[in-house]
Each structure stands twice: as structure tokens, then as C-alpha cells.
VOGU-3710 file (C-alpha; in Angstrom, 3 decimals, decimal comma):
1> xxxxxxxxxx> 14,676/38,604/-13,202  14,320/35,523/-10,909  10,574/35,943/-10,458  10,312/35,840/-14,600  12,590/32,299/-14,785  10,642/31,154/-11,765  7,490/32,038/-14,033  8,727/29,665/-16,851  9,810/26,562/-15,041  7,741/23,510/-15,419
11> xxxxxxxxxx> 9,619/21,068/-12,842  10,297/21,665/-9,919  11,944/19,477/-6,940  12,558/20,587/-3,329  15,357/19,128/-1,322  16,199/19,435/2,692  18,131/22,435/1,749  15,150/24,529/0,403  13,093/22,743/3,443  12,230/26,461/4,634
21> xxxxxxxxxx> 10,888/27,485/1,175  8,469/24,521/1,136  5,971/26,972/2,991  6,571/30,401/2,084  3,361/32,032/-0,119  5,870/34,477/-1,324  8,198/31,544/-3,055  4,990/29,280/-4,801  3,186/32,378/-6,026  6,532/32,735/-8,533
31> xxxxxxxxxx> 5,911/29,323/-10,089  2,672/30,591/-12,812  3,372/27,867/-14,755  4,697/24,925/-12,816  2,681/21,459/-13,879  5,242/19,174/-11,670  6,085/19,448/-7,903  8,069/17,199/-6,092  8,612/17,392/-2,503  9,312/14,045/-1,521
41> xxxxxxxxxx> 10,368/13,261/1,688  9,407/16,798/2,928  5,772/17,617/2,410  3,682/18,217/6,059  0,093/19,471/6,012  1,420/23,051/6,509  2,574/22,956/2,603  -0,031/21,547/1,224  -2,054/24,090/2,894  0,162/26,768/1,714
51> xxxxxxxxxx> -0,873/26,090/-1,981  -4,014/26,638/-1,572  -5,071/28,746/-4,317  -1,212/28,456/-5,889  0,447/26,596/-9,191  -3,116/26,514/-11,175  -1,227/24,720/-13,755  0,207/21,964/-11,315  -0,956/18,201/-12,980  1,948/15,718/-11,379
61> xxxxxxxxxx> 2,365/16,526/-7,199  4,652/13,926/-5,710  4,421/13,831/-1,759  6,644/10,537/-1,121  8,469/9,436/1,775  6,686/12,034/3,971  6,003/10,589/7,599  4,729/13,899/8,688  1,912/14,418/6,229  -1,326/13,572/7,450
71> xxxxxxxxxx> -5,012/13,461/6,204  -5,588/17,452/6,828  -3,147/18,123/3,939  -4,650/15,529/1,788  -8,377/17,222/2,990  -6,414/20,713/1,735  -6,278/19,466/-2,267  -9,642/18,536/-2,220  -11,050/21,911/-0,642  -9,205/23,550/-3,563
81> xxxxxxxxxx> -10,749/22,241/-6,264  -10,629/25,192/-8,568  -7,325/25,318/-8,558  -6,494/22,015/-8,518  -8,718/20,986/-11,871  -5,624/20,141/-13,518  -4,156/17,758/-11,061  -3,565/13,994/-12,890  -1,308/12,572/-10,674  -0,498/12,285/-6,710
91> xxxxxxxxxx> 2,614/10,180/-5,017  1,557/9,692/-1,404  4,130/6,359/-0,808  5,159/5,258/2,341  3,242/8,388/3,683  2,485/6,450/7,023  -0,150/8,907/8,638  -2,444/9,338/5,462  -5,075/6,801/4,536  -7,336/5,116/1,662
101> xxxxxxxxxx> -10,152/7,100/3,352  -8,503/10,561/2,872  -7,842/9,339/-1,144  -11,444/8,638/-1,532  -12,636/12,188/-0,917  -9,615/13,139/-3,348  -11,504/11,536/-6,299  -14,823/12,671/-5,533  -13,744/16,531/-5,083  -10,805/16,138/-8,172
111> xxxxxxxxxx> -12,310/14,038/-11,001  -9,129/15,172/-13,328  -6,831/13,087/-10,992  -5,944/9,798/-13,028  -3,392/8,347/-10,738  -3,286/8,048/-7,018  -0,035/6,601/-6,138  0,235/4,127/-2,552  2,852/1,961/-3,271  5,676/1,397/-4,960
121> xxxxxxxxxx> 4,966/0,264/-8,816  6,942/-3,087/-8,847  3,696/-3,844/-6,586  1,264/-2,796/-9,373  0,017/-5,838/-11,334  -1,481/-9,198/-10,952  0,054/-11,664/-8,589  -0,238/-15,043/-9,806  -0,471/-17,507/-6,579  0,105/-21,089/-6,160
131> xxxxxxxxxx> -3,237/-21,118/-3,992  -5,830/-21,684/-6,494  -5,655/-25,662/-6,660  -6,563/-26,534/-10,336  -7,260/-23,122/-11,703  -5,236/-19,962/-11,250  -5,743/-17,199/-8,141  -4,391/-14,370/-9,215  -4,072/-11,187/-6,627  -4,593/-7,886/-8,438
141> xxxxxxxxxx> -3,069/-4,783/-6,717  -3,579/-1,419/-7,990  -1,641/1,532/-7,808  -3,557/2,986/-5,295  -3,594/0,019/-2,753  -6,998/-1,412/-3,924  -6,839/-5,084/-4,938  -9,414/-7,630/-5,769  -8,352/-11,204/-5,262  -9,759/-14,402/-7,964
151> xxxxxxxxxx> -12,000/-15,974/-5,340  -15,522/-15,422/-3,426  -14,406/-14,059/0,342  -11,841/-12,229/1,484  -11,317/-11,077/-2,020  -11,546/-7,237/-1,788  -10,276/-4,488/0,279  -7,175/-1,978/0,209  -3,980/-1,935/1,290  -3,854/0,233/5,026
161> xxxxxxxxxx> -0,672/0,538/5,479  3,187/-0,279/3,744  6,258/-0,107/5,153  10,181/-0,662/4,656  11,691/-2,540/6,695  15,488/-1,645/7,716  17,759/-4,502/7,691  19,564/-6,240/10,423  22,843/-7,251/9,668  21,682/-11,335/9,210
171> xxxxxxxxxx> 18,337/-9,614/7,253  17,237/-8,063/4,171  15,379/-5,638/2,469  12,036/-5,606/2,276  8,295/-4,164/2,354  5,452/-5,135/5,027  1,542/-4,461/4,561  -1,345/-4,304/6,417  -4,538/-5,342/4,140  -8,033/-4,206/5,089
181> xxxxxxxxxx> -10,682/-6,433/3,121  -14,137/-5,171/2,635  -16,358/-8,015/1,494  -15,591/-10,175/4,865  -18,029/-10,217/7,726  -15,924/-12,157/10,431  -16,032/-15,607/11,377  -18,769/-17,632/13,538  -18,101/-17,025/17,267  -15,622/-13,815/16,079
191> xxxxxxxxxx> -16,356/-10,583/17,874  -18,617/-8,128/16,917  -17,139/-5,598/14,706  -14,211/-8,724/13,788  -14,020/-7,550/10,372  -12,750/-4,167/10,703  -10,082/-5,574/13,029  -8,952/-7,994/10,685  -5,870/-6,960/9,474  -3,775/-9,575/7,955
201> xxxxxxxxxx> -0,738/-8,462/6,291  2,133/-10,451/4,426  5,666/-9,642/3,123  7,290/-8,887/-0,047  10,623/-8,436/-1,296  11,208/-7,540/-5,326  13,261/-9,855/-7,332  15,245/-9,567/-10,916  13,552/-10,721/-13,487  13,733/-14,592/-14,409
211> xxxxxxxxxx> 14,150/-15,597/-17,984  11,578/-18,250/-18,785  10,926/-20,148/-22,428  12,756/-16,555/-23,576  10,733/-13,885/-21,614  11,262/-11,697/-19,237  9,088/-12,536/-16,623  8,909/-9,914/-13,301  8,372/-11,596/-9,569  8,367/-11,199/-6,572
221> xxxxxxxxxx> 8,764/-13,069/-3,145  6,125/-12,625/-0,508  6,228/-14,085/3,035  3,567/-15,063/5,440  3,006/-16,152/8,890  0,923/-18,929/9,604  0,082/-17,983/12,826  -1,786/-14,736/13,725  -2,462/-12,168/11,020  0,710/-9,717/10,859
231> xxxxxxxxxx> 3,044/-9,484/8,737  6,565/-11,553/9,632  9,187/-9,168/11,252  12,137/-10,530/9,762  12,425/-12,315/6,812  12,365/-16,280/6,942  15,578/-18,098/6,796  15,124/-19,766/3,463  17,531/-19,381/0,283  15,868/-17,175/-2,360
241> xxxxxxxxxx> 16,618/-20,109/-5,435  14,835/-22,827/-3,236  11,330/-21,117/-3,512  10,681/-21,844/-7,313  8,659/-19,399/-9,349  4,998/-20,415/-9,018  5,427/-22,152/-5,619  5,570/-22,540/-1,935  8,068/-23,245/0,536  7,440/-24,085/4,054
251> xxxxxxxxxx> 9,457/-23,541/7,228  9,590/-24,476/10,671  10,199/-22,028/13,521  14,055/-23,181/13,650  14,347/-22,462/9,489  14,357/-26,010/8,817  11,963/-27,154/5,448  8,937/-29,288/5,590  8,885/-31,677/2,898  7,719/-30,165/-0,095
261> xxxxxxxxxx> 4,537/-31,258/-2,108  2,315/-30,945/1,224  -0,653/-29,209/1,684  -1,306/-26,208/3,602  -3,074/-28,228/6,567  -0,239/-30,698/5,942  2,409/-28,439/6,783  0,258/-27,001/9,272  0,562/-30,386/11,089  3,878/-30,517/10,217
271> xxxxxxxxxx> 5,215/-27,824/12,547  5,452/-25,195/9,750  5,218/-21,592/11,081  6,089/-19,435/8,088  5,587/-19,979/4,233  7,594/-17,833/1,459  5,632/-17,849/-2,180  7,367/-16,643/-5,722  4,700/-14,830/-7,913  5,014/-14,002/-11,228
281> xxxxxxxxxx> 3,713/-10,189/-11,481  1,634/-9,391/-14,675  1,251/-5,803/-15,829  -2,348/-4,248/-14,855  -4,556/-2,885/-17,673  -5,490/0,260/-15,622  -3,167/1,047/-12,487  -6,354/2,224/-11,293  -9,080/0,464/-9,880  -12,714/0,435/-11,402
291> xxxxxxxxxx> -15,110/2,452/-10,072  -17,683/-0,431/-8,878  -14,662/-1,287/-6,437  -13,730/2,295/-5,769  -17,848/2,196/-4,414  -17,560/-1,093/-2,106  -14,697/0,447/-0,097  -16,056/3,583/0,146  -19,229/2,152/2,163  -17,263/-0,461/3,790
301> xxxxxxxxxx> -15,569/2,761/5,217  -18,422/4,544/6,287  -19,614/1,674/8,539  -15,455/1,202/9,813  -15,681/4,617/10,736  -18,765/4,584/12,247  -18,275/1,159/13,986  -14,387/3,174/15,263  -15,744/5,870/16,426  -17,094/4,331/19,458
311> xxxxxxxxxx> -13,406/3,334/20,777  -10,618/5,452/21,550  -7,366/4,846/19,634  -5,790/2,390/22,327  -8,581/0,296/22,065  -8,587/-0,249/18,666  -4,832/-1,072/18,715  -6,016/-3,213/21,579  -8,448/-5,096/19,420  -6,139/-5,782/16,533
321> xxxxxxxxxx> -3,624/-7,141/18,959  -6,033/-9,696/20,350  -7,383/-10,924/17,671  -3,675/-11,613/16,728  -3,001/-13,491/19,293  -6,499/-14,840/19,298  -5,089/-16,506/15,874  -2,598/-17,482/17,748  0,168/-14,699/16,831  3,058/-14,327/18,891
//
């Protein structure tokens, strides 16, 4: 009786408790016509490779939340390609240990899968800054961590890795990124190989919606240090309704404001170490990104590789770090 209801269920979601059943052959093989797995927060490479062959039928497969799943069970989905035809849809956020790179190989080997999920989707949409003078910069970020920025150089790239960040008791909550551009070749008198070291990352934290001339308009605070390229570690000290929507604030290392209206190089001179922006979000036409950028990071990544495969780990971690603190990072 159990294996003919397991035969008819369409949803399914895993919890710690069933933890044990995530790989057992025996338990998937019941599931004929499952179309939606979640196992959020549980999946390791082990049960991905345990479906191999399993839930033809499976279109939504949500993976969140899982720090142990790597690239090998990513590698697994797109081995199984005949059974995996009717995939649409992946969730792989905040899985720390798998990467754009594994993705890419997803979409080449599954060409039914519509949606690769990276982030969270209050990040999905185009960020209007206040950086582009008289015209507007808007930063576009897709679902899958791909964005494509309004201007010439440092404009395209994917996000490499997001993470929450757990409160202190003075802090709050919020998300940190590492971005990966690939359309920027380094800087005169940079290091050879510069660009696939530079990581810079920024800040975010979502906010409730702000009414404005009767809309609803969605935003969101990001944060930035202006020294070195990583993302700030705490949040700055400055009071959420004195960054304005469509602006800047600036703050000194001791939280105290610059004067507003200055420039960047202004507050630079100023003694400002940190700057907090509020972006109106607009919604994406596609959540994913088009193909033409799909193609630039895919061959920026076969020259990363390429170019990392000459260094162990540590020195890579190495080289990030000191071009950090080359940029004068603390």
C-alpha cells in the first residue's frame, strides 16, 4: 500500500528526521511520479548521486542551504541526462562549496533547465545606483549570480560566492558576496593573472518596501569598503533612514558622517572608510541571463582555470589576500 501512495505523490520535502532516507535507492525508486524534491539544508553529493537514474518525472529539485554539497553532485545531474530531461528548475543557495563553473556544464548537458537558482530572489533585478553621474548605472543581477553592470569595464562577471552573516548582538542581518568579473584584465603594474584574483565583494541587507508618488517601490541597502576589495564584516554604524533611497552615505572609521554632497575622491580625502548606498530594485525581464553572457563567462573560466591550476589552493587564497591588502584592506 505505501509503495502505491508513494507512486502518486508529486511533492515531496525531506527534513533532518528522514536525513537517513535521503540516500537509500530502495526509498526514491517508490516516488514514479514525483516532479518536486526538496531537500534543503540536507542534500551532499552522495544523494544526488543516489538518483541517478531515479524520479524521471522530477522538473523542480531544490538543494538550498546545503554546505556539504559540492561540484561532484552537481557533475551527477548532468551525467544523467536521460533522466533528468524534465528538470526546469534547481535551488543551489547558499550552497558554499558549489560554483558558477559546475552550473555551466548543467546547462550545456540539461537544456530543459529554465532556472538555476544562486541567490536569494529579493537579489534578482536591476539595481539602480547613484554612481552613474548624469545618466543612470543600473546593476543587473540574475537569478543565477550573473550580472552585467551599465558601463564599459568591470561590467560583467558572476557572483562566486554569498553568504549570511550571523549577527552580533550590536549587528544585523545581512548577506556578503564575492563578485568575479570577466571583462577586466587588471590594472597597469597589477600582477600577472590580477584579474582572476580580483574579487571585490560588497554588502546587502533587504529593506520593506518604500511608498513613493503611490508605488511600491522594493530596495535594498548595500555596503562597501573603500579600502581593499572584501566585503565589510560588520555592518557600518549608520541609521538605516539617513541613507535616502537613490543615494550615498559616507562614514569614517569611528561611524562619524562626512558631509554629504561630496564626491567619491572627496570623501576619500575626507577620511571616509566605508559607504552604505539605497537602491531601488527593478524586476528582471528574464531571471536568467542571455546566452551571449552565459558564453563570456564560460571562456573567462576556461582561462581562470587554466591560469589556477598552476597554484595550489593556499596560494590562491594567498593571492587574493594580497592583493587586498595591496588595495590597502585591513
Amino acid at each position: 500500500a505505501s509503495s502505491r501512495v508513494a507512486a502518486q505523490v508529486e511533492n515531496l520535502q525531506l527534513t533532518v528526521a528522514s536525513r537517513n532516507l535521503c540516500s537509500s535507492l530502495a526509498f526514491h525508486s517508490r516516488f514514479t511520479s514525483l516532479r518536486t524534491l526538496d531537500i534543503s539544508g540536507l542534500a551532499e553529493d552522495e544523494m544526488l548521486l543516489c538518483l541517478e537514474g531515479l524520479l524521471p518525472t522530477l522538473e523542480i529539485l531544490c538543494c538550498g542551504r546545503s554546505p556539504l554539497l559540492t561540484d561532484t553532485g552537481i557533475a551527477s545531474l548532468a551525467r544523467d541526462q536521460d533522466t533528468r530531461r524534465a528538470l526546469s528548475e534547481l535551488d543551489l543557495t547558499f550552497c558554499c562549496k558549489t560554483t558558477y563553473t559546475a552550473t555551466l556544464e548543467l546547462r550545456n548537458s540539461l537544456p530543459g533547465l529554465r532556472l538555476i537558482r544562486r541567490q536569494p530572489s529579493w537579489l534578482d533585478g536591476h539595481f539602480i545606483t547613484p554612481f552613474g553621474g548624469s545618466s543612470v548605472e543600473a546593476h543587473t543581477y540574475y537569478a543565477d549570480g550573473a550580472f552585467d553592470f551599465a558601463r564599459a569595464d568591470q561590467s560583467r562577471g558572476y557572483v562566486r560566492c554569498l553568504w549570511e552573516n550571523k549577527p552580533g548582538s550590536h549587528d544585523v542581518n545581512f548577506l556578503s558576496d564575492s563578485l568575479q568579473y570577466c571583462n577586466f584584465s587588471g590594472v597597469q603594474n597589477w600582477p600577472v593573472g590580477s584579474e582572476f584574483f580580483y574579487r571585490p565583494g560588497v554588502s546587502l541587507r533587504r529593506m520593506a518596501d518604500l511608498t513613493v508618488k503611490g508605488c511600491q517601490v522594493r530596495n535594498v541597502l548595500v555596503a562597501q569598503n573603500l579600502h581593499g576589495m572584501l566585503a565589510p564584516r560588520s555592518w557600518p554604524g549608520a541609521l538605516d533612514e539617513d541613507v535616502p533611497l537613490g543615494q550615498c552615505v559616507y562614514l569614517r572609521g569611528n561611524g562619524e558622517y562626512v558631509q554629504p554632497g561630496m564626491s567619491f575622491e572627496e570623501a576619500m580625502q575626507h577620511g571616509a572608510v566605508s559607504m552604505i548606498s539605497r537602491m531601488e530594485v527593478r524586476p528582471l525581464e528574464s531571471l536568467m541571463p542571455p546566452p551571449a553572457l552565459v558564453a563570456e563567462i564560460e571562456a573567462f573560466e576556461q582561462r581562470r582555470r587554466a591560469f589556477e591550476e598552476r597554484f595550489e589552493p593556499e596560494a590562491l587564497v594567498f593571492l587574493e589576500a594580497t592583493m587586498h591588502a595591496e588595495l590597502g584592506g585591513a
